[in-house]
C-alpha positions as CSV (number, residue, x, y, z in Angstrom):
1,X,51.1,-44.5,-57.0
2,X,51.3,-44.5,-53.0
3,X,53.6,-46.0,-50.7
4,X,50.6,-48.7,-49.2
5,X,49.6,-50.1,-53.2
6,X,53.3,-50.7,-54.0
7,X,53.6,-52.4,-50.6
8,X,50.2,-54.5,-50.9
9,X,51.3,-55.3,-54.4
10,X,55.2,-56.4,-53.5
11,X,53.5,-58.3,-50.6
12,X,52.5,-61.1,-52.7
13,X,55.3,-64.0,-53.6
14,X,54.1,-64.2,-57.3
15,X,54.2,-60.9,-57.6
16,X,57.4,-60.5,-56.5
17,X,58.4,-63.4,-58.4
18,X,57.6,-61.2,-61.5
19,X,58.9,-58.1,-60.6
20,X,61.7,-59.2,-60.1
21,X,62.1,-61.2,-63.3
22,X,60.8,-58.0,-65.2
23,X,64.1,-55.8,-63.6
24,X,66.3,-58.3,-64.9
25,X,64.3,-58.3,-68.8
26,X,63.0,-55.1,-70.2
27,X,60.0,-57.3,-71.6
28,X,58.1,-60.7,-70.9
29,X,55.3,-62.6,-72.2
30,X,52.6,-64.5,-69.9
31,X,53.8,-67.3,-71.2
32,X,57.6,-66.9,-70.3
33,X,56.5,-66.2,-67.0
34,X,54.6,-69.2,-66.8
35,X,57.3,-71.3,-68.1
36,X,60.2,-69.2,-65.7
37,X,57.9,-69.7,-62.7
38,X,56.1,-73.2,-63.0
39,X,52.8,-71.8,-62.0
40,X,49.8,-72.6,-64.4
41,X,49.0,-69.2,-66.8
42,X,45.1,-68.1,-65.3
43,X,47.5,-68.0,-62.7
44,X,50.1,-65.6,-63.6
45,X,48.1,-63.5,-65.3
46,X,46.0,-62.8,-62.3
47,X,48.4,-61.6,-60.6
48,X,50.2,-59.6,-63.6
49,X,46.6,-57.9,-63.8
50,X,47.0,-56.8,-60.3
51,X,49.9,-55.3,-61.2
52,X,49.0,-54.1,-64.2
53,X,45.9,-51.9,-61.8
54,X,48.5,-51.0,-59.4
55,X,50.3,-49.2,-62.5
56,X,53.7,-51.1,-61.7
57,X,53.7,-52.6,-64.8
58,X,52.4,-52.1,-68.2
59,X,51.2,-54.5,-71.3
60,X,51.0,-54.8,-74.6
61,X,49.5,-57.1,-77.2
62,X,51.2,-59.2,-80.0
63,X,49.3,-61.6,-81.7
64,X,47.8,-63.5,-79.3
65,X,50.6,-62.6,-76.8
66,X,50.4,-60.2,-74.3
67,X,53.8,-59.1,-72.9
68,X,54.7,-56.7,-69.9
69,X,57.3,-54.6,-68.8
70,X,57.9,-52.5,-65.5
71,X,55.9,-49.2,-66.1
72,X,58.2,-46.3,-67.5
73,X,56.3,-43.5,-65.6
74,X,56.5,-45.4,-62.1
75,X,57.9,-42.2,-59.4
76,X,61.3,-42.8,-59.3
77,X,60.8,-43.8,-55.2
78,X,59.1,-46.5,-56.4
79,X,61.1,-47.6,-59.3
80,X,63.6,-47.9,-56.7
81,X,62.5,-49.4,-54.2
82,X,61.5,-52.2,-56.9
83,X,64.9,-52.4,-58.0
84,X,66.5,-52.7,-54.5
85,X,64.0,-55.5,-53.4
86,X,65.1,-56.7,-56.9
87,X,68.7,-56.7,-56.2
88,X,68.8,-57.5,-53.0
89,X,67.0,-60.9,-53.4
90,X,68.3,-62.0,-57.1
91,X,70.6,-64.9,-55.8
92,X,67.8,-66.1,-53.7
93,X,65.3,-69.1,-54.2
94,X,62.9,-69.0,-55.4
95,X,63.8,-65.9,-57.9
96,X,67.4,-67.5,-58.9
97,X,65.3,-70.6,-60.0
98,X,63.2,-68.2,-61.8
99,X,65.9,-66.5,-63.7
100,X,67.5,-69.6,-64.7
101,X,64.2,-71.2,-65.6
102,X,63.8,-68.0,-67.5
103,X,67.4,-67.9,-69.4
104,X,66.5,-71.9,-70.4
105,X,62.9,-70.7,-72.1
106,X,64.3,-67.8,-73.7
107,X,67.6,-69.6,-75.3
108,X,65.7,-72.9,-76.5
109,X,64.3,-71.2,-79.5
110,X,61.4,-73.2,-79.7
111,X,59.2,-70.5,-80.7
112,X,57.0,-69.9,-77.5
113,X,55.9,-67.1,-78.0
114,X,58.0,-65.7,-81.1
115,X,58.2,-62.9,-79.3
């Protein structure tokens, strides 16, 4: 991990968009993000591949559900620099809406993923 990929990688709003709902939630599947962030899933999943090849996050198969988490073995500079970003734009739009999009999909225990 350099400085310039986690950059080009944060530089993106979707991106961002999911990092930042990935600080707040240890774990999340494509579909929660597509739910949390109204954008359609080829969608989000492009973008959570770029992440994925940038190493800042990792994934995992369920089923047929792939979920992702912020990678554990990120350099602590960069785990912190994701967390600040995190933090310091949380009560912001569009990531607010995102979080409380999020807390709606996750509490309506329809099943969505049965994550």
């Amino acid at each position: 991990m350099d400085a310039p990929a986690l950059f080009k990688a944060l530089s993106d709003p979707t991106r961002l968009r999911c990092l930042v709902l990935l600080t707040a939630t240890p774990e999340l599947c494509v579909c929660e993000f597509t739910e949390a962030l109204g954008i359609p899933q080829p969608k989000v999943s492009h973008h959570l591949a770029i992440l994925r090849r940038a190493a800042l996050v990792t994934d995992r198969k369920q089923g047929l559900w792939i979920h992702y988490s912020i990678n554990p073995r990120l350099p602590s500079w960069a785990g912190e620099v994701i967390r600040a970003a995190a933090d310091g734009i949380r009560g912001e739009e569009p990531y607010a809406s995102d979080a409380a999009a999020l807390a709606g999909v996750s509490g309506s225990g329809d099943g969505l993923c049965n994550a």
